[in-house]
Every structure is written in structure tokens, then in C-alpha cells.
C-alpha positions, 0 to 999 in steps of 0.5 A, a space after each residue: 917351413 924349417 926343418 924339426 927342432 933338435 935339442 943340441 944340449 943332449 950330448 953335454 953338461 946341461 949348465 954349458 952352452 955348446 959353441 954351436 949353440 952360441 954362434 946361433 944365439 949371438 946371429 939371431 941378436 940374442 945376448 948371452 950372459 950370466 944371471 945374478 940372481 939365479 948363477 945361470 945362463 939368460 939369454 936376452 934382446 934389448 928390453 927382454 929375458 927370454 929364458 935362464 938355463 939353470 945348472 942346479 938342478 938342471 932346467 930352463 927357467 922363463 922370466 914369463 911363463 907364458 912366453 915359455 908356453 907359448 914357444 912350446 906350443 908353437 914349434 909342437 905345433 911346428 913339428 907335427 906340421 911337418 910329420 902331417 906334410 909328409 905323412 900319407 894315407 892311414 898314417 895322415 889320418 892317426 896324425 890328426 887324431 895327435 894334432 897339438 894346439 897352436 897357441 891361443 890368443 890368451 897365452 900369445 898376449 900374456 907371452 908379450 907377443 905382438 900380432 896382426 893380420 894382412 891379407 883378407 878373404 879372398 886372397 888369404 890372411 897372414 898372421 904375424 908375431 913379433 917380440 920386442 928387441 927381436 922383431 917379427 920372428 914368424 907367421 902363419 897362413 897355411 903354413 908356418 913361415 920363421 923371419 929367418 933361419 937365424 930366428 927359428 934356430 934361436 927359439 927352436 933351440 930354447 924350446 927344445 932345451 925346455 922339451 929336454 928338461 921338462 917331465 914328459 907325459 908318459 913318466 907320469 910327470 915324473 922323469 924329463 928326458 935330461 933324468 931318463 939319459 943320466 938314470 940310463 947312465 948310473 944304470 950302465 955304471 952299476 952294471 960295470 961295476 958288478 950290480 946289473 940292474 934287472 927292474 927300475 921304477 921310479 915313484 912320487 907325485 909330479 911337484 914332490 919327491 921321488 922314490 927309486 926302486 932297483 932290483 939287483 943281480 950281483 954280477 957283471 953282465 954283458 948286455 948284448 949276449 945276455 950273459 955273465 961275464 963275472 959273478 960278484 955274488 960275493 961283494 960285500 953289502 956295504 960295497 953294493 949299498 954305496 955303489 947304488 946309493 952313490 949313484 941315487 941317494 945324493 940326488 936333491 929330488 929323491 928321498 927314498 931309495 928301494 933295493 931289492 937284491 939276488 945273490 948268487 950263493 944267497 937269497 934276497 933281501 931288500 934295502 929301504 934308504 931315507 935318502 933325504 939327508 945322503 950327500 955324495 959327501 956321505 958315501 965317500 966317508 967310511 965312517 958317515 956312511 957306516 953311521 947313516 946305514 945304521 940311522 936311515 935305512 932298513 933291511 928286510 933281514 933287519 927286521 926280523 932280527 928284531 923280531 927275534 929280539 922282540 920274542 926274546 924279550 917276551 919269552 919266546 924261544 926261536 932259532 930264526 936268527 940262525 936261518 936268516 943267515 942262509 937267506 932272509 926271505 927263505 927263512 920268512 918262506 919256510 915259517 909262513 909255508 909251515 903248517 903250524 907257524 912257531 911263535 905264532 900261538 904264543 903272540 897271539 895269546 899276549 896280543 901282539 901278532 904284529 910282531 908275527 914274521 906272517 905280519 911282517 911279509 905283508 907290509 907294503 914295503 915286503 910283501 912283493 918278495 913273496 909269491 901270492 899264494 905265500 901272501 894268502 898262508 900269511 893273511 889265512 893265518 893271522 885271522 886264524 889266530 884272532 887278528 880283525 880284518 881291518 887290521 890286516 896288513 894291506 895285500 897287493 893282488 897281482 
């Protein structure tokens, strides 16, 4: 049995193939070329594309979906093989527990892949599996059994591509190794360039898009002493907006970008981006970017300005909008902790405490920049003053 499949992708740009990689492929009989339909790179034998290495977006793409499956489930199962093999005592026994499934014969047949049997009952049988244009390439007895080195290296090296660019199982679908390596790598390059990240999230549905959520501190970090290096609390919004929205608003698979950040000298505030439209394009130009933060995204301290111009036009003094600037959250705190809420009243007499600031703080997209129990004065309050319980802004309980 051959040693476990490696993905030699890992290191470089995922539209090249590394020479290594090449001499391997080429040994095996396999042709390398460029797909017109697609711009990426196939990889073929006489009669049959096995698979197509997309540049953009990233991926592998089989001409046979089966085929690629196939090869999935085979040097899965070739792996754990291996581990069980080695594996002795309490550690065997979990590893069965994870034993993967060998390819059935549906998936072996739609893959296009030949198989017969030699051997019998009492010597053992031996299946054999063969592609047209690259011959018998493996079987299996007891174990699993490559043609040749050259063989195994070529489809194990096409099924661990497919590993890297594949979602994995415990990012709900959502993230492949490839995204989890280059996320890692914008994270590292906020953080030198003053906004250490402090919490990432990624959400959406598995086939939809995305949405990114960072929480920030300003300043530069070092990482292995847990300390900072420089405050950069006074960086300006615009600044920090680019330099995370630059690094994951452009992408074409994610539409909302979530920033949630702590100063040092001021409090939080978040920023919510509908990044559908953002190219890389728009936050280099001063001018467009400036006209997309205007147009496509939303801060907390935005709102309640709105707010404030929403009383304003309904006759309702205020001196909210002086406190926001020592701290949008701090501001929304102190009217919601207060036992007579301002404005409140007047709101609720003209039928309008949506445009309460204790409304506001339990949006979905708000209320995790409050404590629970601000949450609860907030809801207390709104029904105190005649809002329906089912038209409460939804409250998350943790």
C-alpha cells in the first residue's frame, strides 16, 4: 500500500500547476493542457478529461461528477486504511467507528470505470479497476494495491486538489481548506496593518452567499506575547472600512461584510456592507468608495442620527446626537439603563416606537452590542409603553 495522499497545491497560487506536480502527471501518461471552455487547466488520457483546475474562483472541476466521487471516496478509504493499519488498542477501535465507504458499484459504473474479479473462495478474490486511456490503476483484496507509483501519485494527487477545494463538513458546507488558508492570510494582514482581528464568523447557506463577521481592536498586536505593539485607536473610520472591506468585500461569494469595532479612546460601533456590487477596484478609488459607504452600508451610530432627524421632524427635542460622538453604543446604553426613557413617551403617543432607540438595539443585526439584561429594559420598556408582543423585535438569548 502507498503512503497518504498529500495536496502539493497548498503552498501556491491555485491556477498553477507546480512543476513537481507536472513531472508527476506527465510519468503517469497524463496530458496536461488548457481548457477552452473554462481558461482552466485539464488534465486528460487518450479519450478522457479526468478533471479541470479552475483559476476563477478556485476549484476542480470533473467533466464526470461520478468519476470525481469516485476518486474521493477511494483514497478516503485509502487513508484511513492506512491510520487503522497503524492504529493499536482503543485508538483501532474509534477508527472503525470513522471508517468511510468504499466506492459502490453504482457510483464505480457511472464513473466510467471498468472492474473484474480474479482469484475465488478459497484462495481470495481480487478486484481490479481500470479507466480507458490509463489502464488498471488499482485493486483490492485485503488491501488496496496502486499499478504503480506513478499511478497512484497522478489520482491521488487529483483527489487531494479536490479535498482542498471542496467545503469541509465542519464549516457547515461553507469554507474549503483553500478559503480557511487565504482568510487566515487577510487576517494576519489586518493585524499588521493595525486592526487585529478579535472573533471571525462566517455565515450563509452551503450553494448561496456568504456573510463575514469581524470584530475588531485597533491596534497592532504581537501574536505570541499577547500584547500590543501600537495603539492605532485613532486611525480613521474610512481607513479601517477600506483596509477589511479590501480584503473581503471584493470577493464574488460574499455579500455582506459585518464590522463590529472597539476603539481605544472610543466605544463600539459596527459597520453592516452589502458587498454584492464592491470590486477591488472600488476601494482603491477615493471617490467610488467614498459614494458606496454612502450608498451600501449602514453604521450603528448612523441610525441613531436618523433617529434623531426622524424626532426632529416630529417635534421631539433630543441631545442624542451630541452623546453619539463620545460613543454610539454608550449613548443607546445610557437612554435604555435610564428609568424614564426620553422620547419614549412622545413616540409612543404618535404611534411610532419603531423609531425608539430601545427598538433599534434589538434588531438582529444590533442587539449583540448589548448585554442581555440591557436587552430585557429595552423589551420591559416597549411593552410598557403599548408595543404588541408580536411586534417586538426578535431577541436573541444567550
Amino acid at each position: 500500500m502507498t503512503g497518504p495522499t498529500r495536496n502539493p497545491w497548498a503552498a501556491g497560487a491555485p491556477g498553477t500547476v507546480p512543476p513537481e506536480v507536472q513531472a508527476v502527471l506527465l510519468a503517469a501518461g497524463v496530458t496536461i493542457s488548457s481548457d477552452p471552455t473554462s481558461g482552466g487547466t485539464a488534465f486528460s488520457v487518450p479519450g478522457l478529461t479526468l478533471c479541470i483546475l479552475q483559476a476563477d474562483p478556485p476549484g476542480v472541476a470533473w467533466p464526470n461528477p461520478d468519476l470525481g466521487r469516485f476518486m474521493r471516496d477511494l483514497f478516503a478509504y485509502h487513508n484511513w486504511l492506512l491510520r487503522f493499519e497503524e492504529a493499536k488498542g482503543i485508538e483501532a477501535e474509534l477508527l472503525v467507528s470513522e471508517r468511510p465507504n468504499y466506492p459502490d458499484r453504482e457510483t464505480t459504473a457511472r464513473a466510467g470505470v471498468a472492474t473484474w474479479q480474479t482469484g475465488n473462495r478459497w484462495v481470495g478474490t481480487t478486484t481490479h479497476y481500470s479507466l480507458p486511456g490509463l489502464g488498471e490503476f488499482v485493486r483490492r483484496s485485503a488491501r488496496l494495491e496502486f499499478s504503480s507509483p506513478e499511478a497512484f501519485m497522478a489520482l491521488g494527487t487529483f483527489a487531494a486538489l479536490d479535498e482542498y477545494f471542496t467545503p469541509t463538513k465542519a464549516s457547515g458546507g461553507l469554507v474549503s481548506p483553500f478559503q480557511e488558508a487565504l482568510y487566515m492570510a487577510r487576517i494576519k494582514a489586518l493585524s499588521q496593518q493595525g486592526c487585529r482581528v478579535a472573533k471571525f464568523e462566517i455565515g450563509g447557506a452551503e450553494d448561496g452567499p456568504k456573510h463575514v463577521f469581524l470584530e475588531l481592536d485597533l491596534a497592532v498586536w504581537n501574536e505570541d506575547e499577547d500584547e500590543v505593539l501600537e495603539d492605532t485607536g485613532g486611525m480613521d473610520d474610512q481607513q479601517v472600512y477600506r483596509l477589511v472591506l479590501g480584503q473581503f468585500g471584493a470577493d464574488d461569494d460574499i455579500s455582506r461584510v459585518t464590522v463590529s469595532l472597539e476603539r481605544t479612546l472610543r466605544a463600539w460601533d459596527r459597520l453592516i456592507a452589502d458587498t454584492t456590487a464592491l470590486t477591488h477596484e472600488t476601494c482603491r478609488d477615493d471617490v467610488s468608495f467614498a459614494a458606496f459607504m454612502v450608498a451600501k452600508t449602514r453604521l450603528f451610530s448612523g441610525e441613531l442620527r436618523r433617529l434623531v432627524k426622524e424626532w426632529a421632524a416630529l417635534g421631539i427635542p433630543s441631545d442624542l446626537g451630541a452623546a453619539i460622538e463620545d460613543g454610539a453604543v454608550p449613548a443607546a446604553e445610557a437612554i435604555i439603563d435610564e428609568d424614564a426613557s426620553p422620547a419614549i413617551a412622545a413616540l409612543a403617543a404618535v404611534q411610532r416606537l419603531d423609531l425608539t432607540v430601545e427598538a433599534l438595539a434589538l434588531l438582529p443585526e444590533w442587539q449583540t452590542l448589548f448585554e442581555l439584561a440591557t436587552r430585557h429594559r429595552a423589551c420591559d420598556r416597549l411593552s410598557e409603553h403599548g408595543m404588541p408582543d408580536d411586534a417586538l423585535p426578535g431577541m436573541l438569548i444567550f
